[in-house]
C-alpha positions in Angstrom: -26.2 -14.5 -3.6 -24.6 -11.2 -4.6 -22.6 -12.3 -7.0 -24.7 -15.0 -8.6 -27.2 -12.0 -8.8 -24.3 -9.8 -10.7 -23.7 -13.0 -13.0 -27.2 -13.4 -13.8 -27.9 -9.9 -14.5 -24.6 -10.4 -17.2 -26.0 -13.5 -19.2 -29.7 -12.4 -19.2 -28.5 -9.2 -21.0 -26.0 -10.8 -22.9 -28.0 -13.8 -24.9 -27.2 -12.6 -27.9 -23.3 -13.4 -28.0 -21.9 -16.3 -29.1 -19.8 -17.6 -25.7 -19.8 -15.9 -22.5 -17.0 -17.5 -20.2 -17.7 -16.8 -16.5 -14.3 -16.9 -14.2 -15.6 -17.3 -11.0 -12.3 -16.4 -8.5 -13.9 -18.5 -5.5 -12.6 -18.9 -2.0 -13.9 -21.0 0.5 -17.0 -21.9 -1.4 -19.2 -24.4 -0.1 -19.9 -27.1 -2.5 -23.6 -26.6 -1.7 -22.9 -23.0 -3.7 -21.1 -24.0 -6.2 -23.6 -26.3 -7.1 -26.2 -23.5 -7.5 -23.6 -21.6 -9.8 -23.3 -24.4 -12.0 -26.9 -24.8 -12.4 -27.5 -21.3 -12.8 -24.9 -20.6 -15.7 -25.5 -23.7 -17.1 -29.3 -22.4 -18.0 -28.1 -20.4 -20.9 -27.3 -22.1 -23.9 -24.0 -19.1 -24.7 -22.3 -19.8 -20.8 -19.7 -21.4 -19.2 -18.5 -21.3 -15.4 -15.2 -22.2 -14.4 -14.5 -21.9 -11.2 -10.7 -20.8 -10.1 -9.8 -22.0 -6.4 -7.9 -19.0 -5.2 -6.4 -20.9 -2.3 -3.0 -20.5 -3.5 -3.1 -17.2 -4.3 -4.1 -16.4 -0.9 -1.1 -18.3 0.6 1.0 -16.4 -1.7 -0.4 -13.0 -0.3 0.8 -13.9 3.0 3.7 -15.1 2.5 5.2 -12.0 0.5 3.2 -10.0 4.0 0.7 -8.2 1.7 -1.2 -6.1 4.2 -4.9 -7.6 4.3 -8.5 -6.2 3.7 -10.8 -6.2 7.0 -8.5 -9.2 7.9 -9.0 -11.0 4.3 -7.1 -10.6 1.0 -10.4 -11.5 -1.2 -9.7 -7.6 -2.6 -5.9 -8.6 -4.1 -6.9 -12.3 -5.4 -7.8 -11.0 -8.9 -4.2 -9.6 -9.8 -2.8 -12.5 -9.4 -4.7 -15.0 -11.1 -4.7 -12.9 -14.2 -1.9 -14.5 -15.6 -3.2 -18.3 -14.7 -6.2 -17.6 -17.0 -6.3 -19.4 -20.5 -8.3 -17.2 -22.6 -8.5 -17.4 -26.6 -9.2 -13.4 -26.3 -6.9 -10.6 -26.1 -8.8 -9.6 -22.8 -11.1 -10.0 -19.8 -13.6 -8.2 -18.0 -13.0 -8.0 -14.7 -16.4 -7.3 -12.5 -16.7 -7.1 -9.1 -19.8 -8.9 -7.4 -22.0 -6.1 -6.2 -22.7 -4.6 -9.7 -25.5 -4.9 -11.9 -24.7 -5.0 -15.8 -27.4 -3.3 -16.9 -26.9 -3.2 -21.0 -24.9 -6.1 -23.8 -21.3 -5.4 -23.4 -20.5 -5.8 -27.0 -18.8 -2.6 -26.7 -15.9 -3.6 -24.6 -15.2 -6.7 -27.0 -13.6 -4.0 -29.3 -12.6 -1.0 -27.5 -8.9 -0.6 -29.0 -6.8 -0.6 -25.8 -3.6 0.6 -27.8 -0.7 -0.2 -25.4 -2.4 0.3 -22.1 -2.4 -2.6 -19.5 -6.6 -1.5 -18.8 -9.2 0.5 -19.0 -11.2 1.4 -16.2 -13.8 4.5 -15.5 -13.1 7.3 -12.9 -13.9 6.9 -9.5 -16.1 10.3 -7.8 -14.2 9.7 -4.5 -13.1 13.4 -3.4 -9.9 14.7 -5.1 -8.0 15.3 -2.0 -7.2 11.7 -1.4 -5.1 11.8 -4.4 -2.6 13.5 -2.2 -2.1 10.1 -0.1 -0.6 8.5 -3.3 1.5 10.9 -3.9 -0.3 11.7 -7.2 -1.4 15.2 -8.7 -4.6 17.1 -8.0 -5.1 16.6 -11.5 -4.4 13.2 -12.2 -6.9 10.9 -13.4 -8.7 8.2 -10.5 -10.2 5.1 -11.3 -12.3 2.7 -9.6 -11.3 -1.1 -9.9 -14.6 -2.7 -9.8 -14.9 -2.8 -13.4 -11.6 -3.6 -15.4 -11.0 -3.9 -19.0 -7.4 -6.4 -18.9 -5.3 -5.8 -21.5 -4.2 -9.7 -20.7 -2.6 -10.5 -24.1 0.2 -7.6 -22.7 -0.3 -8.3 -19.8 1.5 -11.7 -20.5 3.9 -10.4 -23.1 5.0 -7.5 -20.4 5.1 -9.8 -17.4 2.9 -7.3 -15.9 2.7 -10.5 -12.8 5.8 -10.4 -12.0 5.8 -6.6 -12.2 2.6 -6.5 -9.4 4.4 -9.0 -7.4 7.1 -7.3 -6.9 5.3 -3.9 -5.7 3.2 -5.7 -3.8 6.0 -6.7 -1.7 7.5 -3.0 -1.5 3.9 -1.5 -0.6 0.7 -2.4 0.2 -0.6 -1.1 3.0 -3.2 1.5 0.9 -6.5 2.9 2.4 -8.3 1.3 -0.5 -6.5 -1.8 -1.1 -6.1 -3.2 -5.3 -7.7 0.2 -6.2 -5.1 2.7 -4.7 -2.3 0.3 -6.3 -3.9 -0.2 -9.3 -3.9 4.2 -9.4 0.0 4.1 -8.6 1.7 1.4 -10.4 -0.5 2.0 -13.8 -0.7 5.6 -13.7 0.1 6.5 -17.1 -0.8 3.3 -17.5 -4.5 3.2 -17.3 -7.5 4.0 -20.6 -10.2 5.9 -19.5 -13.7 4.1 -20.0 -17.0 6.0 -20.4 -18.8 6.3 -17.2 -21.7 3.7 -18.7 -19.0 0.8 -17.5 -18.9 1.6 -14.2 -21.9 4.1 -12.7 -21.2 4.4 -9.2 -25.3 4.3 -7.0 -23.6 6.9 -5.6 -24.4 9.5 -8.6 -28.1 8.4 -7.3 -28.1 8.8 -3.6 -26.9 11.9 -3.8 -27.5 15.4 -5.8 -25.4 14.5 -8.3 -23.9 18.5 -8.7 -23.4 18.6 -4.9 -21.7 15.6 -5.1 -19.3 16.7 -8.2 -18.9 20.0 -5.8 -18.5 18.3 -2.2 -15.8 16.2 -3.5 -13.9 19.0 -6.2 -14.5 17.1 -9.0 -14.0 19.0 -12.0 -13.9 18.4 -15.9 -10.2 18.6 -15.7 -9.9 15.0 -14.6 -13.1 13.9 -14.2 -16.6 13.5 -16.4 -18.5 16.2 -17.1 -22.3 16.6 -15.6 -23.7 16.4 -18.8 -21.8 13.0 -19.5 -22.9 11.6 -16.3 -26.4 12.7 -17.0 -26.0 11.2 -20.8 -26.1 8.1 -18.4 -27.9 8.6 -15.8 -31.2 6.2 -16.3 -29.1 3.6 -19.0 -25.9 2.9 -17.7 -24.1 -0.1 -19.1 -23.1 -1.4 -15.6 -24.5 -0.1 -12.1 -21.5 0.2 -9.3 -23.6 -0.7 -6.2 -21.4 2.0 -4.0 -24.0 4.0 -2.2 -24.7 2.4 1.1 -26.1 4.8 3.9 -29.6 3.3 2.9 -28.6 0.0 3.0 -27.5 -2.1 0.4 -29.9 -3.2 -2.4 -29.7 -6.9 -1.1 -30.5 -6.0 2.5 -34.2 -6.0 3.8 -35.8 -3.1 4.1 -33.0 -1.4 2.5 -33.7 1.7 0.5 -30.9 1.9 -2.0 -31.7 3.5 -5.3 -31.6 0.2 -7.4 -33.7 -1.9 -4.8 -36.0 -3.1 -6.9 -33.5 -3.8 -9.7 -31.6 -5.8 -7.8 -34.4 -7.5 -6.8 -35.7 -8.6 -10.3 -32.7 -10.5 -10.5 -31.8 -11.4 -7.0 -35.3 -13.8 -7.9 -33.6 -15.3 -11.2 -30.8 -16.9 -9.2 -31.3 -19.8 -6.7 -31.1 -18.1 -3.8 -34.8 -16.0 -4.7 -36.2 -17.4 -1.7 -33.0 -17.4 0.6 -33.4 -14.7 3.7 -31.5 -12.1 3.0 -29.5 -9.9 5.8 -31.1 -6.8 7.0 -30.2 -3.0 7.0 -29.1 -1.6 9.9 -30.7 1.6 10.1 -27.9 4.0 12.1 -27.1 7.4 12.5 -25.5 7.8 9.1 -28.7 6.7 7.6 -30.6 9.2 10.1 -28.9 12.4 9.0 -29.0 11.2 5.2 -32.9 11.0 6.1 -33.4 14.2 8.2 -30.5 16.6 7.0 -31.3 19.1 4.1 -28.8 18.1 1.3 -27.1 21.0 1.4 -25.8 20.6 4.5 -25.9 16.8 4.6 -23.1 17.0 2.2 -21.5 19.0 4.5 -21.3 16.4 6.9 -20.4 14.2 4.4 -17.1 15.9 3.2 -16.3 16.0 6.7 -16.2 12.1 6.9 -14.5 11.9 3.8 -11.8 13.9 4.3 -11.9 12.0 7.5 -11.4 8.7 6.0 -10.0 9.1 2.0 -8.2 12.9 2.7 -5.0 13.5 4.2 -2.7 12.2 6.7 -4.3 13.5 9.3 -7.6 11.0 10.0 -9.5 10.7 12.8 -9.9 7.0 13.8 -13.1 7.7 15.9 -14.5 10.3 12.7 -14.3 7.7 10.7 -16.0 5.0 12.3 -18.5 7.2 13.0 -18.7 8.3 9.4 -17.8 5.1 7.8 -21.1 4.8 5.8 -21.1 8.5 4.5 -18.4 7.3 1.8 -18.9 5.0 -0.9 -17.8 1.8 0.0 -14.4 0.1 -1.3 -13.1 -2.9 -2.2 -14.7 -6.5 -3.1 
């Protein structure tokens, strides 16, 4: 349902192109679902599903003892099948499920990624986790849930064989693809306007508190008046911010609730019961702290969870929700 909803929201804002080739990386799919895909993509005259069975890509994950995701390695599947895809582009949009694209994406079809394996947008996790990876205070972070693939280098640089390889010397990052993604592309990587990747999270919280809390500053990350350039028109909505609930969730109260809902009921699963939010005590002191010191709190799980060495397992379990949440 999530992701047909993210798909949906793609085509309906993208009628005006003249082929829109939907890679679906599915695992485990019921053929009841697939069917429902098929039938929803195949409503618009400029689509085309095809469906990759990621299987083997998962058996490959174990067996070079790539460290899983909540017990799963859905989060790595998508650097691997890069290089199986037969495109007659130069590149591929890569777009994780819980995002809305909000805009035409005409834009990325031409963005001139020079020599750089992608483009992706900054992430507005706090700057201390940097530290983890062994990179600068000032280095540049990006988020991995929207990727602009270079793919025409990345088959002429064997850029697969390149991931494979560090995948078996490290994987065991705090968040997953996106962590290695930051490390083995560093100088790697093209920034992307924040319109390609607006984290919710710019909307649950005070957006300067939040630039503050987390010491983001316009030496390596956008500028509050960029942000706010985007603010009610982003290209593509990151759907990050979860202490309210998530947008798909009854009786959530996420900022883009009733967004996702206008296309949650353009897929065939509009009538489907969706799960419901869990109200708990992260959501209680989002509802009854002042932000001031709300954000407080939230620095402290943070830090907790994304900062350095030293974390808490308890702190973060009990702050898990205070973050915006990674991977797929």
């Amino acid at each position: 349902m999530v992701c047909a909803t993210s798909i949906v929201s793609l085509l309906e804002n993208n009628k005006h192109l003249d082929e829109v080739n939907v890679y679906y990386l599915s695992y485990k799919i019921s053929k009841q679902n697939i069917a429902r895909l098929e039938k929803l993509v195949s409503s618009y005259v400029n689509s085309n599903l095809i469906l990759i069975d990621a299987e083997k890509y998962h058996h490959q994950l174990m067996e070079m003892g790539v460290t899983s995701w909540r017990g799963l390695y859905i989060t790595w599947l998508k650097l691997l099948a890069l290089n199986d895809l037969k495109l007659k582009t130069d590149r591929i949009v890569y777009i994780n499920a819980h995002t809305i694209v909000n805009a035409p994406l005409d834009d990325l079809i031409t963005i001139d990624l020079d020599d750089k394996v992608m483009g992706l947008s900054y992430d507005c996790l706090l700057n201390d986790h940097k530290s983890t990876l062994g990179l600068q205070a000032t280095d540049g972070y990006y988020n991995c849930g929207v990727m602009l693939i270079n793919h025409k280098k990345w088959l002429k640089d064997s850029i697969d064989a390149e991931v494979r390889q560090s995948l078996k010397e490290q994987s065991d990052y705090v968040i997953v693809d996106q962590d290695f993604c930051n490390v083995l592309f560093k100088d790697r990587i093209l920034l992307l306007d924040s319109t390609y990747n607006y984290s919710s999270a710019y909307y649950g919280y005070d957006l300067k508190k939040l630039l503050k809390t987390n010491n983001l500053t316009v030496d390596y990350f956008y500028t509050y008046d960029s942000l706010m350039a985007n603010y009610y028109s982003p290209k593509i909505i990151h759907s990050l911010f979860g202490i309210a609930g998530k947008p798909w969730e009854q009786g959530n109260r996420h900022p883009q609730k009733y967004l996702w809902r206008k296309y949650i009921d353009m897929t065939p699963w509009k009538d489907v019961a969706m799960p419901v939010a869990t109200y708990n005590i992260n959501w209680f002191l989002y509802d009854v702290l002042p932000s001031s010191l709300f954000m407080r709190v939230y620095r402290f799980g943070v830090m907790s969870k994304y900062g350095k060495k030293t974390r808490n397992r308890f702190i973060v379990k009990i702050f898990d929700m205070l973050t915006p949440q990674k991977g797929t």
